[in-house]
C-alpha positions in Angstrom: -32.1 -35.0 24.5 -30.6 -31.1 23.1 -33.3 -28.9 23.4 -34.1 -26.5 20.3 -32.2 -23.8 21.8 -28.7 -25.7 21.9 -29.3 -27.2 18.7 -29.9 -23.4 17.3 -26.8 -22.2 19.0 -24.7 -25.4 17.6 -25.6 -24.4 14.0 -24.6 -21.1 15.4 -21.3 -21.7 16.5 -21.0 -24.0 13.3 -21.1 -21.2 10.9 -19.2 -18.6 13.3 -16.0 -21.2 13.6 -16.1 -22.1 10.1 -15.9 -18.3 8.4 -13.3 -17.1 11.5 -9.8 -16.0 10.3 -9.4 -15.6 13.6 -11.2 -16.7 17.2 -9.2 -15.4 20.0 -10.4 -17.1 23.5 -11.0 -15.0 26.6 -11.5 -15.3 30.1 -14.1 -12.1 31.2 -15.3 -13.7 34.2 -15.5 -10.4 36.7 -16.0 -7.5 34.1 -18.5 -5.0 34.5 -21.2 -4.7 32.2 -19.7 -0.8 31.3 -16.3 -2.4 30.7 -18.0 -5.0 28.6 -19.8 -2.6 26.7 -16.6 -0.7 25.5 -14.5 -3.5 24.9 -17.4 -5.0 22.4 -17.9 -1.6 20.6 -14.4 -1.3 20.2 -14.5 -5.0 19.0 -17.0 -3.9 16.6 -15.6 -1.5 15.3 -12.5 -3.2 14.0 -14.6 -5.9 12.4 -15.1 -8.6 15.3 -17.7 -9.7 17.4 -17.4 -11.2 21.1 -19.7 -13.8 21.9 -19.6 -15.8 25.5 -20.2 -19.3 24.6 -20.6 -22.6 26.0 -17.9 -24.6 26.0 -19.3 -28.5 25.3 -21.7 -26.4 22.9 -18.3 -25.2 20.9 -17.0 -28.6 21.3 -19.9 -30.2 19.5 -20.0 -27.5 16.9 -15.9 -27.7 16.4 -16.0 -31.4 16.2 -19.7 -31.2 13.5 -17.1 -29.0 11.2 -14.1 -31.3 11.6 -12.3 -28.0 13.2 -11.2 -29.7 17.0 -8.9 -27.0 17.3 -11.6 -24.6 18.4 -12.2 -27.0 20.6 -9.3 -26.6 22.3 -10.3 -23.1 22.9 -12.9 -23.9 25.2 -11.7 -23.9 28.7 -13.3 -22.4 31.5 -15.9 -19.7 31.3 -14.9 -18.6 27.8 -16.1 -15.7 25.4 -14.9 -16.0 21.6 -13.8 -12.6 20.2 -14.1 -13.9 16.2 -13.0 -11.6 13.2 -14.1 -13.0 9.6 -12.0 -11.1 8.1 -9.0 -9.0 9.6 -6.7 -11.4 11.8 -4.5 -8.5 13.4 -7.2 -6.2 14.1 -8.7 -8.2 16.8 -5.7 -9.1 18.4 -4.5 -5.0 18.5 -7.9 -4.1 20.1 -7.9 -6.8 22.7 -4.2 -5.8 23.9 -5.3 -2.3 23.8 -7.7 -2.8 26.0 -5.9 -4.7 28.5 -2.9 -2.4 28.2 -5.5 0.8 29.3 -7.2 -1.5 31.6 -4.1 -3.3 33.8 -6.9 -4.8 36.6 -9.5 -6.2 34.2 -10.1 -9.4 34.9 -10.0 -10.3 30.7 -7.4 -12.6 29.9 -6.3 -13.8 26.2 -5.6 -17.3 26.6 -5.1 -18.9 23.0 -7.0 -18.4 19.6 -7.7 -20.5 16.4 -5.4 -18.5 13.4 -6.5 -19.7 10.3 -7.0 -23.0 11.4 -4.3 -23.6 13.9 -4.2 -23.6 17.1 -1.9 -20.9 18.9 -0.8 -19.6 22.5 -1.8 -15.9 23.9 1.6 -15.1 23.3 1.3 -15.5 20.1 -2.0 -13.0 19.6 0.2 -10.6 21.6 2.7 -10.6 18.7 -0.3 -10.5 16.2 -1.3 -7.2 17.8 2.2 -6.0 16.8 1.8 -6.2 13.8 0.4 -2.9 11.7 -2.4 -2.5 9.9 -3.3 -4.1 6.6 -3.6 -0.6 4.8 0.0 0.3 6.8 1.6 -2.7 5.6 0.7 -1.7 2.1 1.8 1.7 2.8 5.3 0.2 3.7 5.6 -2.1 0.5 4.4 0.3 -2.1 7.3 3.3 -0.3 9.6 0.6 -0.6 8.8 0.2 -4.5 8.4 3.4 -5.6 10.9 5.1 -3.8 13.6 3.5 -5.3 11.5 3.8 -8.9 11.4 8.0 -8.2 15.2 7.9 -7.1 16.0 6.0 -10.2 13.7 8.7 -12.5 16.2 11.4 -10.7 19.2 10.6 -11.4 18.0 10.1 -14.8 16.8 13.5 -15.3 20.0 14.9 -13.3 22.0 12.9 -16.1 20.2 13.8 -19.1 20.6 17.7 -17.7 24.3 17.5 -17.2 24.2 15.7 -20.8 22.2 18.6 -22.3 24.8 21.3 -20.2 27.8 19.5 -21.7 26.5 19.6 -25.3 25.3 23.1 -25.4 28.5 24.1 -23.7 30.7 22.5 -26.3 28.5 24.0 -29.2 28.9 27.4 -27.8 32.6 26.3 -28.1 33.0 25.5 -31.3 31.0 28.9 -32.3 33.7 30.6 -30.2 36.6 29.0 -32.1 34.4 29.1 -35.2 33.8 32.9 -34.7 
């Protein structure tokens, strides 16, 4: 018989699964409590959360929501770093972390993108990948600066236009004169 407190953290893990964009799964097994402490405000911070869970309790809550790849995720003592929101962000703090921190014991294993079931290596690539507001950045230089080379040369054109006419007035004065 579940007791109330693994029924609460069930619904729980239910409505934490089903809003993830992203729920990276990570071994932490051996990390201090200081270590932990920086790695979750830095987590914070970008928009994400890292909860240790149990893994039949993610099992049951994955397989209530029809979502068995989160499943998946749950091997071995296993904390979920989950983002609602921004998939990348995660992803870029965790390999941070582990790039300034070569002996920590955390390990990426796998994570649920958007549904689907991926490798670490993949989440390595995702924390490649820039910034939302970057990436938005990139497209909107790649627009406009064609758009305000364009508007140049137009100018420069209607200039050398405007040159060419008032010299051939001044001219015609001349021959006028």
């Amino acid at each position: 018989m579940p007791t109330t407190a693994k029924v609460t953290e069930v619904g729980e893990l239910r409505l934490l699964i089903r809003d993830a964009q992203i729920a990276i799964s990570t071994g932490y097994q051996g990390i201090s409590v200081g270590e932990q402490v920086v790695l979750r405000r830095r987590l914070t911070e970008a928009g994400a959360e890292m909860r240790v869970i149990k893994n039949t309790l993610l099992r049951i809550a994955a397989r209530d929501e029809g979502l068995d790849a989160f499943g998946e995720l749950a091997q071995g003592p296993t904390a979920l770093v989950i983002s609602r929101e921004d998939v990348t962000a995660p992803a870029r703090v965790l390999a941070a972390y582990l790039r300034e921190h070569p002996a920590s014991p955390v390990e990426m294993r796998g994570a649920v993108v958007e549904g689907k079931l991926v490798d670490a290596a993949f989440v390595q690539e995702l924390a490649a990948v820039p910034p939302r507001e970057e990436l938005l950045g990139r497209i909107a230089g790649g627009v406009v600066g064609p758009l305000v080379e364009f508007t140049s040369l137009l100018q420069a054109a209607t200039r050398e236009f405007a040159g060419l006419i008032e010299a051939r007035a001044a001219q015609l004065e001349g021959a006028a004169g």
